[in-house]
C-alpha positions in Angstrom: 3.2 7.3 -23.3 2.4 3.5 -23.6 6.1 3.1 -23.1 6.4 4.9 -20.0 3.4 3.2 -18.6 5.2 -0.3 -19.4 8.7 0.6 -18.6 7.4 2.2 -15.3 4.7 -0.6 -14.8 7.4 -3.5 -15.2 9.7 -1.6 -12.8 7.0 -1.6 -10.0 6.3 -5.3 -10.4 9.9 -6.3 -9.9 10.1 -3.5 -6.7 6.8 -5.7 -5.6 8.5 -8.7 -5.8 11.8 -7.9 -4.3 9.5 -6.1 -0.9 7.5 -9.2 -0.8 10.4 -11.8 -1.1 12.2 -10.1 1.6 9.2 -9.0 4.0 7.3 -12.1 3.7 10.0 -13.8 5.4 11.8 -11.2 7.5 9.8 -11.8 10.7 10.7 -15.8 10.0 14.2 -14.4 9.7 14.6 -12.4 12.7 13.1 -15.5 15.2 15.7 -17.3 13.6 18.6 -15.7 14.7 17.4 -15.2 18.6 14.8 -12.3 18.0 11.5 -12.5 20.4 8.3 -11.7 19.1 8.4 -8.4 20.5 11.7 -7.2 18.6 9.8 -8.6 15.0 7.4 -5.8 15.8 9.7 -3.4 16.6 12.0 -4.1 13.3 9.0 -4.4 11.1 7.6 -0.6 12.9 11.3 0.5 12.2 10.5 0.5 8.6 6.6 1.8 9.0 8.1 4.7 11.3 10.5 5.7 8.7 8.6 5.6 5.4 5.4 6.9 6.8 7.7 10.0 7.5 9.3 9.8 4.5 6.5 9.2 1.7 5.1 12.1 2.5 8.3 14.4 2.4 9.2 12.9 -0.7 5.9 12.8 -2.4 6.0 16.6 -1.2 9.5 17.0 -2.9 8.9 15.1 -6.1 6.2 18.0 -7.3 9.6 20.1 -7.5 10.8 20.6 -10.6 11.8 16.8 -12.9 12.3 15.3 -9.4 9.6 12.7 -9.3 10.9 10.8 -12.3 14.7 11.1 -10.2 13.4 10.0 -7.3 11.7 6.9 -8.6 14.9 5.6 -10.7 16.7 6.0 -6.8 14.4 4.6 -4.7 14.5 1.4 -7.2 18.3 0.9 -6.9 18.9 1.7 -3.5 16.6 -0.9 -2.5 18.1 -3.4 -4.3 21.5 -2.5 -2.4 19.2 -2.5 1.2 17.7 -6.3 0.2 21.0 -7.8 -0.6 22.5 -6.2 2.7 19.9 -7.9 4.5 20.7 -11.3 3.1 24.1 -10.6 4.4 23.2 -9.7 7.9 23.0 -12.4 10.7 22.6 -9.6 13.7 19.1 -8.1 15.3 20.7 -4.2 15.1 21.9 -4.5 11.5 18.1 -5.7 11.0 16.8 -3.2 12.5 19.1 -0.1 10.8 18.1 -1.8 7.4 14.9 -2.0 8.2 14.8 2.0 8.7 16.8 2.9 5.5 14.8 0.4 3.7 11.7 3.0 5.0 13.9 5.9 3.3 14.5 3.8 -0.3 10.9 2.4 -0.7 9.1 5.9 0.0 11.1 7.3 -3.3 9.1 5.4 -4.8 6.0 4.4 -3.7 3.8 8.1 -3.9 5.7 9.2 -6.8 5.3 6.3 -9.4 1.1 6.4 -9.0 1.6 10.1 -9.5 3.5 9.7 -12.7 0.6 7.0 -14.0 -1.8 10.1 -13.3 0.0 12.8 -14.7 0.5 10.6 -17.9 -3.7 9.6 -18.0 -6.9 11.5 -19.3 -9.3 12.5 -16.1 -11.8 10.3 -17.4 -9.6 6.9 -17.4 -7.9 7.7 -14.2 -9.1 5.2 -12.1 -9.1 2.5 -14.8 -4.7 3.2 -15.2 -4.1 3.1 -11.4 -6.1 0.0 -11.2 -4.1 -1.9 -14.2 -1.0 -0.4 -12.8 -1.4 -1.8 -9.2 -2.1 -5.0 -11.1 1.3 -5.1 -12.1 2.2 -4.0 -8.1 -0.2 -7.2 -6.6 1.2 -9.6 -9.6 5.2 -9.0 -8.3 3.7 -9.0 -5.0 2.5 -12.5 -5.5 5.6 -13.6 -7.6 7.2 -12.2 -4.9 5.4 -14.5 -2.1 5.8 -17.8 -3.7 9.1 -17.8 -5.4 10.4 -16.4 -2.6 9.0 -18.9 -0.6 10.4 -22.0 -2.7 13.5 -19.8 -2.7 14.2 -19.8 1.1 13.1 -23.9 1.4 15.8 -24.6 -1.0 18.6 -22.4 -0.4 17.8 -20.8 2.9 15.8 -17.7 4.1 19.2 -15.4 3.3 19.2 -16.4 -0.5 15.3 -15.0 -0.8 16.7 -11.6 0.3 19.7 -11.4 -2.6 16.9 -12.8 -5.1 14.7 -9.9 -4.3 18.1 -7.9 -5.4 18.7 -8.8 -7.8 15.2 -9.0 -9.4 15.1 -5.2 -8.5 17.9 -4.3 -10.6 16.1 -5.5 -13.1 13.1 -3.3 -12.4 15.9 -0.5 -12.0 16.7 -1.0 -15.5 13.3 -1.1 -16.9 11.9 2.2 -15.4 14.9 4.3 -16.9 12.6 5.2 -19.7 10.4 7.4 -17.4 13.5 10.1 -17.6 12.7 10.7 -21.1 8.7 11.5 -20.3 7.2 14.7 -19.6 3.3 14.7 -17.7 0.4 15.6 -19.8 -1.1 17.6 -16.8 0.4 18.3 -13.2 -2.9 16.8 -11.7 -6.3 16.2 -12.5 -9.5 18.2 -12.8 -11.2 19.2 -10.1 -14.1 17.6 -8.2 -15.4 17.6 -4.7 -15.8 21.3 -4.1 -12.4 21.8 -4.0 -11.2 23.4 -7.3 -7.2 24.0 -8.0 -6.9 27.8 -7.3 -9.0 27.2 -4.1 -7.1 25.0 -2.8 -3.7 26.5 -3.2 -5.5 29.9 -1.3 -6.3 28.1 1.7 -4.5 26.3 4.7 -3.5 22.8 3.6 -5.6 21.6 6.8 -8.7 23.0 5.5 -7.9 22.1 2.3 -7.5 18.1 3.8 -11.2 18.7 5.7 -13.0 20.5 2.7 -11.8 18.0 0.0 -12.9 15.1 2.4 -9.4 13.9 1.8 -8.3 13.8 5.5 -11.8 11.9 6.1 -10.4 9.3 4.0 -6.9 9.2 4.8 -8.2 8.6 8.9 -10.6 5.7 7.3 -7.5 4.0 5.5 -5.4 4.4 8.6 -7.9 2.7 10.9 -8.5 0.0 8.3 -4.8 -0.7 8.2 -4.3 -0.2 11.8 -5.8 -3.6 12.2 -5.1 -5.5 9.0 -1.6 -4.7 8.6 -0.9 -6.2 11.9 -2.5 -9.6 10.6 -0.4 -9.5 7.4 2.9 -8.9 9.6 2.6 -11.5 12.0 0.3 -14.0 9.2 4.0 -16.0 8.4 4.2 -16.7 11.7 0.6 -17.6 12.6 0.8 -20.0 9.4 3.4 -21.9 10.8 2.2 -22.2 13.8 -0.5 -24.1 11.9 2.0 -26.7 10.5 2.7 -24.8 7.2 6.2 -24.9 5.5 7.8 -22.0 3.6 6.7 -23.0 0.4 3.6 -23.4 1.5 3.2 -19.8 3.3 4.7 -18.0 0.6 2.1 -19.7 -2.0 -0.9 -19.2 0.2 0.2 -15.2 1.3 0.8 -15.2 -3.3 -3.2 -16.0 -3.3 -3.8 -12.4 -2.1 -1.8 -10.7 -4.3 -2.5 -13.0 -7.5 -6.4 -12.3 -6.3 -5.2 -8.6 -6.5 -3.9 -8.6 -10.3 -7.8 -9.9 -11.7 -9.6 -7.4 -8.9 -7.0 -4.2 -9.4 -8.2 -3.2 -13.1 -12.2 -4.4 -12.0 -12.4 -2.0 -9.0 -10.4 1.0 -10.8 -13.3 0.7 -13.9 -15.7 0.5 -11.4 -14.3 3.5 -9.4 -15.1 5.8 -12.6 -18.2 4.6 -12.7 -20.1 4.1 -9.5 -17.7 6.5 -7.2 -14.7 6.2 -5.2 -16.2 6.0 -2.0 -18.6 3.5 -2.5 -15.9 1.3 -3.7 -14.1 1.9 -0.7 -17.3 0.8 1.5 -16.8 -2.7 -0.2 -13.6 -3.2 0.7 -13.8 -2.1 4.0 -16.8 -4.6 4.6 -14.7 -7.5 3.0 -11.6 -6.7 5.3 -14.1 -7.0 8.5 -14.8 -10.3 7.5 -11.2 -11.4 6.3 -9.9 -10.0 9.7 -13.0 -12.2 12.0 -12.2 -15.3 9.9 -8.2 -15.8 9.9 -9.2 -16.1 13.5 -10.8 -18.9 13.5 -9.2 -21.4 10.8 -8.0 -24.7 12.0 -5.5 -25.2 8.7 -3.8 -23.3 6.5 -5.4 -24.3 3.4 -8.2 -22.6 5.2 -6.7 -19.4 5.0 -6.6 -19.5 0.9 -10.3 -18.6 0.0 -9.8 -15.9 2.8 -6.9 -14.2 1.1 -9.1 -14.0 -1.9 -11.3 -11.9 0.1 -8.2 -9.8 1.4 -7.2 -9.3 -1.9 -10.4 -8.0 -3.1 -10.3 -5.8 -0.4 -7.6 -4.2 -0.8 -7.9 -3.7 -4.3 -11.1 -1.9 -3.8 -8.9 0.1 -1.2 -6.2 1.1 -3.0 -7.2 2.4 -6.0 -10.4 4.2 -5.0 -8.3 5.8 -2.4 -5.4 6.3 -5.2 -7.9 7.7 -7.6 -9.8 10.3 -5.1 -6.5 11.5 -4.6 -5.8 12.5 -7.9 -9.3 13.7 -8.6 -9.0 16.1 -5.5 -5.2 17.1 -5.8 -4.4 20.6 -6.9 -2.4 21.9 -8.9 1.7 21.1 -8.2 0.6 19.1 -5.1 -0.1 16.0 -6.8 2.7 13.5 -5.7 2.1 15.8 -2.1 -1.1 14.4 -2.1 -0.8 11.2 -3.1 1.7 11.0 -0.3 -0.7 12.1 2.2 -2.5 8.8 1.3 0.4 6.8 1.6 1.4 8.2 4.7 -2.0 7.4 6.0 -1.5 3.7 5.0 1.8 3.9 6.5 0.8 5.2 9.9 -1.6 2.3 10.5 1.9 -0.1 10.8 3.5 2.4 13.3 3.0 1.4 16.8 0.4 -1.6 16.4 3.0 -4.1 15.2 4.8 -3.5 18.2 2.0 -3.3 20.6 0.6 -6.3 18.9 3.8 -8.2 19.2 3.8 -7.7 23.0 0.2 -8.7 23.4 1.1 -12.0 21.4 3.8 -12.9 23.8 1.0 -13.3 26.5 -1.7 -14.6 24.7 -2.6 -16.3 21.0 -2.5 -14.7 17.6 -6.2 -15.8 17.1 -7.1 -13.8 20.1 -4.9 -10.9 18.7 -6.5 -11.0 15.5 -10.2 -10.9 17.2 -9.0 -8.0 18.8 -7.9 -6.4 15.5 -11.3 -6.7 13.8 -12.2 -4.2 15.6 -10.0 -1.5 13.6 -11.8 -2.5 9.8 -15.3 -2.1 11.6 -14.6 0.9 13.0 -12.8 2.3 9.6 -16.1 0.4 7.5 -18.3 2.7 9.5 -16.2 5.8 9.0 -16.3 4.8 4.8 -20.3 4.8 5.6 -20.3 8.1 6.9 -17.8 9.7 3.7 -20.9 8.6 1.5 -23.3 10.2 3.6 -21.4 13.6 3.0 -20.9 13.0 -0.2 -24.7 13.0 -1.3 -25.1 16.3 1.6 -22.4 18.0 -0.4 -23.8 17.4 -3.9 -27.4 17.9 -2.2 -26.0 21.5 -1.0 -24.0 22.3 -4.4 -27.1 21.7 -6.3 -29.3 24.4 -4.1 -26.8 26.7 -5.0 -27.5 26.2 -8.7 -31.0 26.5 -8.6 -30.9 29.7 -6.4 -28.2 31.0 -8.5 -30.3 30.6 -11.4 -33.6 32.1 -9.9 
């Protein structure tokens, strides 16, 4: 299985890279060629629209059959053949279609690669493999940012897009060994209350409620609600501040380089101190992230900040990842880690859009003020996940002792 991990873990670094190279500068893009800040928000909420629909319908349909593995190999190559389209397009509307089938390509994959690193892990070390693996996502994420960056101030912003391509053919390439793999288990063993028969017996809504899954997926999509905003329009906001391309792209790379040393730390410390309290942390480091891009004078301000965000969201994504796992039933796993993922997703919807409108009026530093209000409101949500955590476990263990008396 070390095989598939690498083969699977190299593909996801060069599908990092390509998304980055390309999204990092799309918004740049689009003003270029006549777009208003309004219509960035609206292209970049094209694509969350899209694959926030679509991660969770494909998630649900990879747990059919040897689909996953399918679905993963597609999702790859079809990007590549949506990035280098891009670099060929010099219209808003072919922007914007691209923008919506890129939604389609990147949900094949997204959901359904973490759920092939769980199926192919012991319980125990769950949390420590999706942490190394979304090393491996951060590290193309930043190798994304800053080559694609030195990329588009040498050749031109159209040339980063074919170079995230191309790179994802690689990636394509790499991940075909996962076709030869088989899982070890369809999910992993259950925890919180919610055991596999149970959950299968009652209504996937009370399933989300009992598991305290749809507790978390509401906290993630109030945390990104706010913070994906900042990342969207944070090209934008850096050059405002005098920074170049190459400059953007390296300091937006700090983030996700912070990511690839934090990503493997949070998912060891998931196993050991609990999800949810690793999720607490990050939430409380994207409150302060969020205040203080507000109120930076210079871009090489911004750097120790995105160390911060990067922590964050490491601390994020892998206890979220992980609780998934550890809650999923059986033959819902990649269903379930979809959910997740669609609650990420649905945080980008409207706000970039909403955002972008209030930005035409007023500042970006205003707008981000206004934003830190969504990580506060999600780190107080996190708070109160804990709190029923130790009610449940408080509750569980009654039972016990009256069980035994």
């Amino acid at each position: 299985m070390r095989g598939v991990f690498l083969g699977l873990s190299i593909g996801i670094f060069c599908a990092n890279f390509g998304f980055l190279a390309a999204y990092t500068f799309l918004p740049l893009y689009a003003l270029r060629i006549g777009s208003s800040m309004g219509e960035v928000g609206l292209l970049l909420a094209s694509y969350a629209v899209v694959s926030t629909i679509m991660v969770m319908v494909l998630g649900r349909l990879s747990d059919v059959g040897g689909l996953r593995r399918v679905l993963i190999i597609l999702g790859f190559a079809a990007s590549a053949v949506v990035y280098w389209l891009l670099g060929s397009s010099n219209v808003y509307i072919q922007l914007l279609l691209l923008c919506g089938i890129l939604g389609v390509t990147d949900s094949a994959y997204r959901p359904t690669a973490v759920a092939v690193i769980v199926e192919i892990t012991p319980q125990s070390k769950v949390g420590r493999s999706i942490g190394f693996f979304s090393a491996f996502m951060a590290a193309g994420m930043a190798s994304g940012c800053l080559f694609g960056g030195r990329i588009a101030d040498l050749f031109g912003l159209q040339a980063a897009f074919k170079t995230a391509s191309i790179v994802l053919a690689v990636g394509t390439l790499s991940s075909l060994v996962i076709l030869k793999s088989t899982g070890r288990r369809a999910s992993a063993a259950p925890t919180q209350g919610a055991g596999r028969t149970k959950g299968l017996a009652v209504s996937r809504l009370q399933f989300l409620v009992t598991s305290g899954l749809l507790l978390l997926c509401l906290d993630v999509f109030l945390r990104n609600s706010g913070f994906r905003v900042v990342t969207t329009f944070l090209p934008i906001y850096l050059s405002e501040l005098g920074a170049e391309n190459t400059l953007t792209g390296s300091i937006i790379a700090v983030n996700f380089a912070s990511q690839v040393a934090f990503m493997p730390t949070m998912g060891w410390l998931s196993d050991v101190v609990g999800r949810k309290r690793v999720m607490s942390i990050g939430m409380l480091a994207t409150l302060m992230a969020t205040f203080l891009l507000s109120i930076v004078r210079s871009p090489f301000e911004v750097i120790p900040i995105q160390v911060a965000v990067g922590f964050s969201w490491a601390a994020i994504t892998v206890s979220s990842n992980a609780f998934a796992a550890d809650v999923a039933p059986s033959g819902m796993l990649g269903e379930m880690m979809g959910t997740v993922f669609t609650s990420m997703n649905l945080g980008g919807v409207g706000m970039p859009i909403v955002e972008g409108a209030i930005s035409d009026k007023f500042d970006l530093r205003t707008t981000f003020q206004i934003l830190s209000l969504f990580p506060l409101a999600a780190l107080i949500l996190s708070l109160m996940l804990q709190r029923r955590t130790r009610e449940n476990k408080k509750e569980r263990a009654l039972e016990v002792d009256q069980n035994k008396n």
